[in-house]
VOBA-1610 file (N, C-alpha, C; in pm, whole numbers, padded with zeros to 5 digits, always signed):
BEGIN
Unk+07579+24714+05966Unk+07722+24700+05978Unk+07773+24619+05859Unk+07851+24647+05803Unk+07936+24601+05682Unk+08038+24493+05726Unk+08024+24377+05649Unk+08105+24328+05651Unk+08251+24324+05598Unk+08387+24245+05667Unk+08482+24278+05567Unk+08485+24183+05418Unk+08488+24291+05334Unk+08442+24235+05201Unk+08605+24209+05166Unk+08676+24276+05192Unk+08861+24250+05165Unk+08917+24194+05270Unk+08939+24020+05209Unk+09005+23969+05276Unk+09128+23943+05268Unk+09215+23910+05336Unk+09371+23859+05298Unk+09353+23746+05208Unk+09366+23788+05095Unk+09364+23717+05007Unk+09537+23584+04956Unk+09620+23629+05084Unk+09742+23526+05077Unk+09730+23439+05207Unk+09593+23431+05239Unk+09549+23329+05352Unk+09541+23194+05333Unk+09598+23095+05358Unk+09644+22971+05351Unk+09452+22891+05375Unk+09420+22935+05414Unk+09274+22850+05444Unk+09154+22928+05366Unk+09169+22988+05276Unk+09107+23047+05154Unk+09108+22956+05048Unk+09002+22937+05003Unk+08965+22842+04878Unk+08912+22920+04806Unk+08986+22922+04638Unk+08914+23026+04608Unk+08808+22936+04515Unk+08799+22843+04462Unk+08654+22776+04443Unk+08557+22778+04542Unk+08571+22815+04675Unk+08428+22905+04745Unk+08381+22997+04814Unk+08503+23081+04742Unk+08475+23239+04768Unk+08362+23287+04745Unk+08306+23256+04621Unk+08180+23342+04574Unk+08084+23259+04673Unk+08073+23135+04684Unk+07941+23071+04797Unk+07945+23143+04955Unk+08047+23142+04946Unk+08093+23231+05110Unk+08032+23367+05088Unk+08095+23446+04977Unk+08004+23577+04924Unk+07862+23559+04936Unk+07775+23485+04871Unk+07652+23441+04849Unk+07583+23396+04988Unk+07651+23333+05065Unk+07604+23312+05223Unk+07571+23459+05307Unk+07728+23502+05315Unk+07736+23628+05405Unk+07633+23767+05341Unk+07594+23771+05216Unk+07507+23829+05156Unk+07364+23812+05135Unk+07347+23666+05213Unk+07176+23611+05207Unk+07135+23617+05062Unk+07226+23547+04991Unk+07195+23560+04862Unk+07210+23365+04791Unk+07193+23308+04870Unk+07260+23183+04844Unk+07148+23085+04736Unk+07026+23154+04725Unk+06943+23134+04677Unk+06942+23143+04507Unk+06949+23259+04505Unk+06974+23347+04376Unk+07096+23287+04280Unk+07205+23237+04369Unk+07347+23189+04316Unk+07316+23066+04271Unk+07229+22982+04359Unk+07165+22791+04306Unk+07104+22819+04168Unk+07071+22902+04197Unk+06947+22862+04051Unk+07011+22937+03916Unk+07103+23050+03951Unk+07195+23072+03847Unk+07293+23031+03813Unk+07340+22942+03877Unk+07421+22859+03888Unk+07332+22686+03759Unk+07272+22625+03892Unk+07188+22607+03776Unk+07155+22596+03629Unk+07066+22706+03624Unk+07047+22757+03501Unk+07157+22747+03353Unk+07250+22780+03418Unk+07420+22786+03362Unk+07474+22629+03284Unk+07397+22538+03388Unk+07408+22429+03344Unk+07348+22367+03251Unk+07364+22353+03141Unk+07297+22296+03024Unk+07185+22140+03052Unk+07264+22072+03099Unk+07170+21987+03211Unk+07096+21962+03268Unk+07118+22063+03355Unk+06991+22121+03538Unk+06901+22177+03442Unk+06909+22300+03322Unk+06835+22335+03293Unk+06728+22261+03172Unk+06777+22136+03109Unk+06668+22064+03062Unk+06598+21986+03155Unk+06645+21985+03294Unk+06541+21944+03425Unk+06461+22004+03440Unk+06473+22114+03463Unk+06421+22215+03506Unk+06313+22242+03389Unk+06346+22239+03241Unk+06204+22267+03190Unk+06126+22139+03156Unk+06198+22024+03159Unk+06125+21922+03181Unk+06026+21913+03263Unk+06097+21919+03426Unk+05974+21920+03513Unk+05824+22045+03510Unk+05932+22186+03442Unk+05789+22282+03418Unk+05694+22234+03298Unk+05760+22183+03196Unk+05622+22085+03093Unk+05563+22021+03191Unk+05604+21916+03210Unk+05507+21832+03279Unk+05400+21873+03372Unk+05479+21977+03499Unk+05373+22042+03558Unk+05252+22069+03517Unk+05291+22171+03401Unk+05219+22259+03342Unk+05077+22188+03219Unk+05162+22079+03206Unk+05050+21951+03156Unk+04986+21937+03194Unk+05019+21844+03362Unk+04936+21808+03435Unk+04824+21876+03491Unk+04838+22019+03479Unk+04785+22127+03490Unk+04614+22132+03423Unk+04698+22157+03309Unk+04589+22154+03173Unk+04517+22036+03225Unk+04611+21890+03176Unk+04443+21778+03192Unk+04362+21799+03320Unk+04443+21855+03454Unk+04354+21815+03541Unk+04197+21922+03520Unk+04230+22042+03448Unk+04151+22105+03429Unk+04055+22132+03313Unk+04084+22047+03205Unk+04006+21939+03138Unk+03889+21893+03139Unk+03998+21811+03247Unk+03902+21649+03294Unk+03785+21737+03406Unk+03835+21765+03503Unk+03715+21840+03556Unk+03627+21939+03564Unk+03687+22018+03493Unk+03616+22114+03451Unk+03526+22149+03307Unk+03598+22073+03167Unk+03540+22101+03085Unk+03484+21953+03072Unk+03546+21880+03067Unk+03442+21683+03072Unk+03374+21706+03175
//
């Protein structure tokens, strides 16, 4: 069953800063929208590869240290 995708758009309790999250909810998509959202951010996204270096470090030495030492 489809939802209504056209709403009264001269509805007094419509925000349109969270139309698209409301979209992104009712679509089970709310996931996909964070992280592109996200991403978008110049910011989030030097977090974001910050924390994947490091991971990906920690990675390496642990496998290093125990495996090749």
């Amino acid at each position: 069953m489809e939802m209504n995708a056209e709403k009264d758009q001269s509805d007094q309790t419509d925000w349109k800063g969270l139309r698209e999250i409301d979209r992104a909810i009712s679509e089970n998509r709310l996931t996909s929208y964070s992280w592109k959202k996200a991403w978008a951010d110049r910011w989030a996204r030097a977090v974001i590869l910050t924390a994947a270096i490091f991971l990906i470090g920690f990675v390496v030495f642990v496998i290093i240290q125990d495996v090749i030492l």
